[in-house]
N, C-alpha and C positions, 0 to 999 in steps of 0.2 A: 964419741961415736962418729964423729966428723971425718971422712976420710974411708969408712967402713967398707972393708971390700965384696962383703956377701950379706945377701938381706933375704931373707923367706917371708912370703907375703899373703896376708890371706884375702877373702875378696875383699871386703868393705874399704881399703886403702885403693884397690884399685878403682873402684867404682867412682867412689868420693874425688879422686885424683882428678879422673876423667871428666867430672861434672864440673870440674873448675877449670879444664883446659891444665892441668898441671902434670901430667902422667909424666911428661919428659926428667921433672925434679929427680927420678927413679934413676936416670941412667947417669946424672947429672952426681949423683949422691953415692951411686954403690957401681961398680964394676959387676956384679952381675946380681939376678932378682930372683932365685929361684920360685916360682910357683908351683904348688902340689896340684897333681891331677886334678886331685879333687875339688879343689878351689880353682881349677880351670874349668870343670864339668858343671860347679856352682854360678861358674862366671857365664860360661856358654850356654846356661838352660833359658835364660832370658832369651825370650824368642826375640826376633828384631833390634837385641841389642847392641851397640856400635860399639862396647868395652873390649869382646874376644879381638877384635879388629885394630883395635885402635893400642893393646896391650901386645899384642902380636909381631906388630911392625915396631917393636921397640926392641933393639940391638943390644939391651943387657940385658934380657928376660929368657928363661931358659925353663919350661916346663919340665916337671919330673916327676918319678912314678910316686906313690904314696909310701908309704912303709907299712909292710905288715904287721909289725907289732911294734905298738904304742906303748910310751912309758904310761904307770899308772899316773900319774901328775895330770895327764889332761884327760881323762875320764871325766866324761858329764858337758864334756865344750860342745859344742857340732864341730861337725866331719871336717869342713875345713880349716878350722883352728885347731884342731887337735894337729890334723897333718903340720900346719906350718909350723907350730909349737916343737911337734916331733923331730921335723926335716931340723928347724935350729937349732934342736939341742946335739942334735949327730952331727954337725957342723958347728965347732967352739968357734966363739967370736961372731957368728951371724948375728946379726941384726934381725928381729922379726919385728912385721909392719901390721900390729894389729888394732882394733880401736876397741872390741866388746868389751866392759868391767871385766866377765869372770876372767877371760882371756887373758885380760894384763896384769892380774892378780897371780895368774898361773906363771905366768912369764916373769913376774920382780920374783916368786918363790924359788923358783928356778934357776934364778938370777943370771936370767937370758938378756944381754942386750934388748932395749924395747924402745919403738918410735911407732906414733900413729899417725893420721892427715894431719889434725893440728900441728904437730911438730913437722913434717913434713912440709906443711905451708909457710910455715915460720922460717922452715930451711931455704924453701924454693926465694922468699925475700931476702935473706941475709945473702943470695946468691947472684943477687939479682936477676933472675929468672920471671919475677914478676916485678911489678912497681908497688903492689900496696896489697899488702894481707888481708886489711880489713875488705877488702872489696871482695876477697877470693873466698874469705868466712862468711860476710854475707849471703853472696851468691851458694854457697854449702850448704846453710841454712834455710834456704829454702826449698831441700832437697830432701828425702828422709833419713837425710844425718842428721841423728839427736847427739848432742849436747847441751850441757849448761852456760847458758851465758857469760855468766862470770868467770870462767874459764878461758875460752874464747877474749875477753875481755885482760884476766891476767897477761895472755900472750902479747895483745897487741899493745897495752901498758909498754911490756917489756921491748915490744919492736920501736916504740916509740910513736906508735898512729891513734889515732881518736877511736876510742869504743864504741861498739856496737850499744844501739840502745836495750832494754831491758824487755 
């Protein structure tokens, strides 16, 4: 996946990104980012939020319109994982950035290239883009990204940094 030239994104990877100071990993990792409307119109309904703004001014992001008919595969996601799921699969080889369970259940079925913030932070340190994962999971975590610890903990095993406690 390393090297990926197109990536469709839904919001939660943008948000998440943002809350760690990590948005730039995006343009660092894929040549361009497609976003669905819709998950622009999900990004922008946050009144006062500094994400549309801050996603905006990034020079491989490229907003696009939704599609009007949806494979049935992602029936039952919300609006903007269905879009980005969609947008990927009409674009072979895209990468989508998503984090929900059902989401990436739909996405390995599909057998859609898949990366979420975890892996994304993971990336942005192998890149050196930041100095220390565990710092940039922490600070995630206290955000309302849910995951499981021991997760979060298998990665940073593998990056080679001290785990987060339990």
């Amino acid at each position: 996946m390393e090297g990926a030239a197109l990536a469709v994104t839904d919001t939660g990877p943008l948000i998440a990104l943002h809350a760690v100071d990590l948005l730039s990993v995006l343009c660092s990792r894929f040549a361009e980012v497609l976003v669905p409307l819709t998950v622009w119109g999900e990004l922008s309904a946050l009144l006062g939020a500094p994400e549309p703004a801050a996603v905006g001014r990034l020079p491989c992001v490229r907003i696009v319109p939704d599609l009007d008919s949806l494979p049935p595969a992602v029936a039952g996601l919300d609006p903007g994982e269905q879009q980005a799921l969609a947008i990927a699969l009409a674009h072979p080889g895209a990468v989508v950035l998503v984090d929900d369970g059902d989401a990436r259940r739909v996405a390995r079925a599909e057998r859609l290239p898949l990366l979420g913030t975890i892996g994304l932070i993971a990336g942005a340190k192998d890149a050196g883009l930041c100095s220390s994962a565990r710092e940039k999971y922490a600070l995630l975590l206290t955000t309302r990204f849910r995951i499981d610890v021991g997760i979060v903990n298998d990665v940073l095993r593998d990056l080679g940094e001290v785990e987060l406690s339990e």
